[in-house]
N, C-alpha and C positions, 0 to 999 in steps of 0.2 A: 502675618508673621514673616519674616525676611530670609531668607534661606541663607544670610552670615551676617553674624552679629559680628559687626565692624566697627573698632572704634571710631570715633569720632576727628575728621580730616585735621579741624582746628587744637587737636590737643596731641598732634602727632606730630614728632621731627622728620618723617618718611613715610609714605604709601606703602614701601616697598620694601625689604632687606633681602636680601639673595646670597647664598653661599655657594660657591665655587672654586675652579681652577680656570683662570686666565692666560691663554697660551697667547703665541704669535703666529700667526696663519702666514705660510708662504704661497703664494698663490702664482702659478706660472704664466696664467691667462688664457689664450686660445691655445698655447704648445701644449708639449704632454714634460712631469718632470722631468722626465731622462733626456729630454732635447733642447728645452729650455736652458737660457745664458741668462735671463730676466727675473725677477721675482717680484709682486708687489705685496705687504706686509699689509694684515689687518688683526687686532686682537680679534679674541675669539672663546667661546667658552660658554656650553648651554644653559647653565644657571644666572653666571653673569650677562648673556643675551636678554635674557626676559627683563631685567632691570636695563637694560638700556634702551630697550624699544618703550617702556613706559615712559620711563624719559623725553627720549627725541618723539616721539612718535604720539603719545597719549597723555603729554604735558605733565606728569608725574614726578611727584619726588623719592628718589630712590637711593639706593645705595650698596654697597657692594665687600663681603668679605672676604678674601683671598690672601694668596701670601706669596711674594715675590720675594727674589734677590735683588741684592741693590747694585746693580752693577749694569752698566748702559744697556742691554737687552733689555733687563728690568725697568729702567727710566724709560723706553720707548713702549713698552706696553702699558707706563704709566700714560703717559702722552695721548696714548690712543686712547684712552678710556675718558680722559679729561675731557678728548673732544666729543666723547659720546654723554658728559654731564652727568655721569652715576657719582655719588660722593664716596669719595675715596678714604675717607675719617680713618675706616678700619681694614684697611690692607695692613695687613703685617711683611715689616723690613725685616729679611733676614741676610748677614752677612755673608757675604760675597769672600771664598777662598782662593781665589786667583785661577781655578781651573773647571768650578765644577763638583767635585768629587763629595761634598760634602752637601748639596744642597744646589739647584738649578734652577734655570723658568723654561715652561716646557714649550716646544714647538710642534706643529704640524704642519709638512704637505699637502697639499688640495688643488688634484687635477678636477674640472668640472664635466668633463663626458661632455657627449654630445651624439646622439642619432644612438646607433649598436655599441658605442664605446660608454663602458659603465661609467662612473666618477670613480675614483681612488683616491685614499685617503694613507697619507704614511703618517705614524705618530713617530714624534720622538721625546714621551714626558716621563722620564725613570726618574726615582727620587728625588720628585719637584720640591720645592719649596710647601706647595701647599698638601702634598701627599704626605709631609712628616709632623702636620700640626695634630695634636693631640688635648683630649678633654682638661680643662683651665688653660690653655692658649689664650681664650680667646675670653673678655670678661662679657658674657652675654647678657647677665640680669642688667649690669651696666645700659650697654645697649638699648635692649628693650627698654629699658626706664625712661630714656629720651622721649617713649613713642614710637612705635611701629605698628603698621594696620593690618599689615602682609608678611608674612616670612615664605620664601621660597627657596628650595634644594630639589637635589635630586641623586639619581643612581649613576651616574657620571662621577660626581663630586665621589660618591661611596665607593666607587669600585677601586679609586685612588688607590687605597692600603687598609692595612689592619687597623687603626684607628681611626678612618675620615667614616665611618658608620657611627661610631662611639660622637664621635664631634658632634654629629647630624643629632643623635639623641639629643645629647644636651643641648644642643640649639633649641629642638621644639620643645623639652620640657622647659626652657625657661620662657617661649614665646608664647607656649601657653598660662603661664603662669600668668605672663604679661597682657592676655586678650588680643594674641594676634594671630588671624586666621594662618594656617599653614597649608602650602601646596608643595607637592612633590609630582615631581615626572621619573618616572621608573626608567626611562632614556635606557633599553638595555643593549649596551655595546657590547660582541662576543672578544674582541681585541681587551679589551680591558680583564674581564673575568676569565680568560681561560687558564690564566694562570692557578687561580684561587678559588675554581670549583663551577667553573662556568654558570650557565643556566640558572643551574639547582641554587648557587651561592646567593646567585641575582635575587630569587624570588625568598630566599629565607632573611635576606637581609631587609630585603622589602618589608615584608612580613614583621620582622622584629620593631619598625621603622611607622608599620600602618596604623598601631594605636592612637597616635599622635595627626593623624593626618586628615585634615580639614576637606582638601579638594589633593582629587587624584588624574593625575596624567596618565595614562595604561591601560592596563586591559587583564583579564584572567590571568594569561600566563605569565605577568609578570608577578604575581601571589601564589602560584601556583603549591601544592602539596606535591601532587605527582603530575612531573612532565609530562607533553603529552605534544600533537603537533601544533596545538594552539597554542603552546609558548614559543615558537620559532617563527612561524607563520607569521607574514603580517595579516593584522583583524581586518576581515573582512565581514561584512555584516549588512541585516536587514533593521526593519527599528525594529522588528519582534522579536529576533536573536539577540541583539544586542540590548532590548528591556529584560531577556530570561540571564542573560549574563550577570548583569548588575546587578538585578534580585538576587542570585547566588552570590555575587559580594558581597553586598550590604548583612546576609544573613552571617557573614564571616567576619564583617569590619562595620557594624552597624554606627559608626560615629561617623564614616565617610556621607559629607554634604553635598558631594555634586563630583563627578565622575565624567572625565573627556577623553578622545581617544580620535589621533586622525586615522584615515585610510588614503591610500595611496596605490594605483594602478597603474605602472608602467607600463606605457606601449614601446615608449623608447629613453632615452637617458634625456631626451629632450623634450618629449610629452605625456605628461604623465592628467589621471582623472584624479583630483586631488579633494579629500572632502572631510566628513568627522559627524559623529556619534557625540551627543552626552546624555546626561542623566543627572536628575535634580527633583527631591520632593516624589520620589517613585514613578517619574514618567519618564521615560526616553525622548530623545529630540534627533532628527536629525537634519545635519545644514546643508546649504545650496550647494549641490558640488560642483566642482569647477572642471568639467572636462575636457578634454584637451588641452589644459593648460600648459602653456612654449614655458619650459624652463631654463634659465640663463644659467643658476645656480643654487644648485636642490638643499647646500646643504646654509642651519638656519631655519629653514620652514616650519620644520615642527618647533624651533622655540618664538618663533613671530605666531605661531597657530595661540600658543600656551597664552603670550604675554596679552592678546587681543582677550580671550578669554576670561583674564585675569582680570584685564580692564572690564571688561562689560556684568563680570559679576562683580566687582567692587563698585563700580556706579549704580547697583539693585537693576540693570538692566532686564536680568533672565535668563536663563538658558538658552535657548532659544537666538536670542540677540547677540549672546557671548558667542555662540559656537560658530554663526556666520561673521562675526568681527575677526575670532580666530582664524577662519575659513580665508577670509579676504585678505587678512593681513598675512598669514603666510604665504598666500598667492603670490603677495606684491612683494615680499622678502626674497623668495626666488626669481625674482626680474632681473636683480642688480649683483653684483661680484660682493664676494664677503660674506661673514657668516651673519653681519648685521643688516637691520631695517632702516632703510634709506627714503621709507614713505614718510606722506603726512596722513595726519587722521583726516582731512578733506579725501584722499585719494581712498584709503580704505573704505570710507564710508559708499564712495562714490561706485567702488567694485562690487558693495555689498547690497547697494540700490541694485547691480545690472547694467551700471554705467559699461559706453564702450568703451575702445582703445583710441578713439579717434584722436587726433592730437587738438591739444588744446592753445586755443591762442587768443 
């Protein structure tokens, strides 16, 4: 028996459908922002990452929902997506007021650290475009009808506003309707919720959000009842904690088909032991970790971890095979500048063999 009943690749117009918000990353380079005269610009966005490394990366067909304004910001984060081949069908144009005030495309700073110097991250995405779309926006049974294998969100997209939770429902009720497996990453950013109940709101919207969910990105405290310091905490775990863990999910969300979760050890902003836990058919797995891996630019990682994972359980690969694909491929995402994956699947494969660094010629 298959641990996801997937449709069928030939009767599908996408592997893949992802709901998000698509910012513009300003990125300073080696300066820190406040010193920097430079900027180089890459789209950016955790739910729309994972469709685009299936894409460039695992030869996939995917595609992308979001909502921009139309106004040259907007056309250039059109641009940038174009050249990462996600289909663009259903982004939603919305007009452009001449200042803003009524609707925006959201930006973010991204200094990268290095050695004792953290990475910082400045947002600036208040009443984006995609934060004000709301349930019938978007014609989803539509969508789905074309064919979709995959649907993917997350607690990013949710934490937006008072409606992008309501949207995410109606997304997977009608994905499911449609037979397409659904993953979510609980992605819990405290910038985003402090506003609107921090922590507590994360895991209740989770929660509201977990009937529906196929494959889970997270971990306990992002479902959590009662806070505790395992919802703050990053997971850290053995495979017999992290098998008694997922048993206590499944006993709460018994529909969840496979459960993944990285770990992450910083020694310094630039070496971190980087690895992942999952769960599938009631066993635990856990993958190669990569330790002392030199990081260029940490952030990304965990959605090259997701989208590798995604891939390996949509090809019936395994657990097992997924969570080292993930492993690898979020390795090689934090090699290169950007929130995107700039490998190929020869290279990931090749990291996930044990291959060196050695250069290739």
């Amino acid at each position: 028996m298959e641990l996801l009943a997937l449709r069928e690749r030939a009767e599908c117009k996408f592997d893949l459908l992802s709901m998000g918000e698509v910012l513009l990353r300003f990125d300073p380079g080696e300066e820190r922002i406040v010193q920097t005269r430079h900027f180089r610009v890459w789209e950016a966005g955790g739910e729309y990452n994972v469709a685009r490394a299936l894409r460039r990366v695992f030869g996939m067909k995917t595609a992308v929902v979001t909502a921009l304004v139309d106004n040259p910001m907007g056309r250039l984060v059109e641009d940038l997506m174009l050249q990462g081949g996600v289909n663009l069908d259903h982004v939603l144009w919305r007009e452009y007021d001449g200042i803003g005030a009524e609707s925006r495309n959201g930006v973010y700073f991204m200094e990268r650290g290095f050695g004792v110097r953290n990475a910082v991250g400045s947002m600036d995405r208040g009443h984006t475009a995609i934060s004000q779309v709301k349930p019938g926006d978007v014609d989803w049974d539509g969508i789905f009808a074309q064919g979709v294998r995959w649907f993917h969100t997350g607690g990013i997209f949710c934490a937006l506003s008072a409606t992008t939770p309501e949207v995410a429902k109606e997304a997977m009720q009608s994905a499911r309707r449609h037979g397409a497996v659904i993953s979510y990453d609980c992605n819990y950013r405290p910038s985003l919720w402090k506003a609107v109940g921090g922590r507590a709101r994360a895991a209740e919207v989770n929660r509201e959000l977990a009937p529906y969910v196929d494959v889970l990105f997270g971990h306990e405290g992002d479902l959590a009842l009662e806070l505790g310091p395992y919802s703050y905490a990053p997971p850290q775990h053995t495979l017999e904690s992290y098998q008694d863990m997922c048993d206590r999910i499944l006993k709460a969300h018994p529909n969840f088909k496979a459960i993944a979760t990285t770990t992450r050890r910083p020694h310094t902003a630039s070496v971190n032991d980087f690895g992942a836990f999952g769960y599938a058919e009631g066993k635990a797995y856990e993958a190669r970790e990569m330790r002392d891996l030199a990081i260029f630019d940490r952030v990304g990682g965990g959605d090259g971890f997701a989208s590798g994972v995604v891939c390996g359980l949509m090809e019936g690969r395994g657990m097992e095979w997924a969570l080292n694909c993930g492993v690898a491929h979020g390795a090689l995402t934090m090699t290169t500048a950007g929130d995107n994956s700039f490998a190929t699947r020869a290279e990931v494969e090749r990291v996930m063999q044990g291959g060196s660094a050695g250069a290739q010629r």
